[in-house]
C-alpha positions in Angstrom: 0.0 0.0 0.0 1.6 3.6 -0.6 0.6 4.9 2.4 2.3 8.6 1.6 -0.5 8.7 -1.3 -2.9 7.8 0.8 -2.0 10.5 3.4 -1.3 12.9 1.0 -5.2 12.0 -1.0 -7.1 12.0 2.6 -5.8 15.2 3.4 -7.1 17.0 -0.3 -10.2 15.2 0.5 -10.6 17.1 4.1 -9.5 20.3 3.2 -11.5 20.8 0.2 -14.6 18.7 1.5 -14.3 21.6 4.2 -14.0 24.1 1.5 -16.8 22.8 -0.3 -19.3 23.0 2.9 -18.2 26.8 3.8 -18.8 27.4 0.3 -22.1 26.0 0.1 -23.4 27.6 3.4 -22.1 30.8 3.3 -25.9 32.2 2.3 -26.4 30.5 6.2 -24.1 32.5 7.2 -22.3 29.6 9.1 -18.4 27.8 9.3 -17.1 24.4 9.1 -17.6 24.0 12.8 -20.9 25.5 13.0 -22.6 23.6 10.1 -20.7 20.8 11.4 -22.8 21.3 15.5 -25.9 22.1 13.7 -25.6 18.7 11.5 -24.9 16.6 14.9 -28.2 18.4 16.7 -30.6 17.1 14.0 -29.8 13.8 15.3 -28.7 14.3 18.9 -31.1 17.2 20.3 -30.3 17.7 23.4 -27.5 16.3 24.0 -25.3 18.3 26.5 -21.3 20.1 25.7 -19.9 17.3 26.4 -21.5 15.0 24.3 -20.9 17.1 21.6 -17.3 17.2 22.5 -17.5 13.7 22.6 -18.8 13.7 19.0 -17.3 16.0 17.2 -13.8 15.0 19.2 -13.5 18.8 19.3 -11.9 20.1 23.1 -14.4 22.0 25.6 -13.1 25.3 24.8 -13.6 25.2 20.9 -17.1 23.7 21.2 -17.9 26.6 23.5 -16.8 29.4 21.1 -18.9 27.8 18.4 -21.9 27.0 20.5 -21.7 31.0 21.5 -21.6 32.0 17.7 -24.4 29.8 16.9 -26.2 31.6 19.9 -25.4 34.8 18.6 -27.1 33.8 14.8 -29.9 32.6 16.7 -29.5 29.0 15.3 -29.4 27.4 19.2 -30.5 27.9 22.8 -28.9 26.4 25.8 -31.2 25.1 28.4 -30.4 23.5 31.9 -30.4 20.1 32.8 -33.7 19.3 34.9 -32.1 16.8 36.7 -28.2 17.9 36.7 -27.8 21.7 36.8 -24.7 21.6 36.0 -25.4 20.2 32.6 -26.8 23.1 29.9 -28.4 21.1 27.2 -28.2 22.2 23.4 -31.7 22.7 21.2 -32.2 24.1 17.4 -34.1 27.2 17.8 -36.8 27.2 15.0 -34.3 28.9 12.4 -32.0 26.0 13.3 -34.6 23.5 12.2 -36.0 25.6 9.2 -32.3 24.8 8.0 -32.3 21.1 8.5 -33.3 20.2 4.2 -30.8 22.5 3.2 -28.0 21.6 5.6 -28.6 18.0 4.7 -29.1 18.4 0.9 -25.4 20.0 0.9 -23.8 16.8 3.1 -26.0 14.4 0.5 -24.9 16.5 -3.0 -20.8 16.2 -1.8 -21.2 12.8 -1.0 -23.2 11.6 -4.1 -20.1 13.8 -6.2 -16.9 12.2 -4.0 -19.1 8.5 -5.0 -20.2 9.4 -8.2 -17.9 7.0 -10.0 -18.4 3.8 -7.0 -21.1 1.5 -7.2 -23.3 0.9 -5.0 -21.4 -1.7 -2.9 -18.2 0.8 -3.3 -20.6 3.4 -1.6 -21.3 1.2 1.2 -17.6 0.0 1.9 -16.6 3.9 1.8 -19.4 5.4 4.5 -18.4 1.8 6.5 -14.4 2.9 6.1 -15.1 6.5 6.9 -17.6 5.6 10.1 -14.9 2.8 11.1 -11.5 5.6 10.9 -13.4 8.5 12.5 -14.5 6.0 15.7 -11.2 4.8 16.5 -9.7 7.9 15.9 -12.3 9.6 18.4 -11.0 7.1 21.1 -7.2 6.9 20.2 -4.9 9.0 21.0 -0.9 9.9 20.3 0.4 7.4 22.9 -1.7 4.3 21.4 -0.8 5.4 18.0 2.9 5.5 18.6 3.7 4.5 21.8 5.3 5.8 24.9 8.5 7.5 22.7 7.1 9.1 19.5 7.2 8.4 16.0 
């Protein structure tokens, strides 16, 4: 396997996959990060800062800077825990939901272009790949990758 391609080709696919979504949403109004929170809460409501850490495997501090712009465009609300008041839950204000066909029609038009040439089964094996890499990256870290010393 030539793994420097491969390296090389996953990174062009990231950055300009990013690209592609900033470019796409900028009549939103939103980033990268912020389409990326608002695409998590149409599935995960809810769900509290640290899930969403958890998720995104963002740190605390960027999840709260984005979670305060989103605020600010009046896209979410924060609402405290009933039972843990410690925990501040996040919800989709009404102009966060209105944008839930459009959000998701731009995920499902860049992923129907990067498959365009797979087959169906291709299709499968890549969202499988994808889902597979991005879990055991979100539980990994430096150490496990290279051990106690480094690269």
């Amino acid at each position: 396997m030539d793994y420097l391609s491969a390296s090389l080709s996953f990174g062009i696919v990231r950055r300009r996959v990013q690209a592609l979504v900033v470019e796409a949403s900028v009549d939103l109004g939103l980033s990268y990060a912020e389409f990326s929170m608002i695409l998590v809460l149409f599935d995960k409501e809810g769900c509290s800062q640290d899930d969403m850490t958890t998720v995104l495997n963002v740190d605390k501090a960027a999840i709260t800077r984005v979670i305060k712009k989103l605020e600010d465009k009046e896209y979410i609300f924060r609402k405290q825990d009933g039972e843990d008041r410690r925990l501040k839950r996040i919800y989709l204000t009404d102009k966060g939901r209105q944008q839930e066909a459009v959000i998701k029609e731009i995920v499902h038009k860049i992923m129907d272009y990067l498959a365009e040439d797979f087959t169906p089964q291709e299709r499968d094996i890549m969202i499988k790949c994808l889902n597979t890499m991005a879990q055991k990256l979100g539980k990994d870290d430096y150490h496990t990758v290279f051990g106690s010393k480094g690269a």
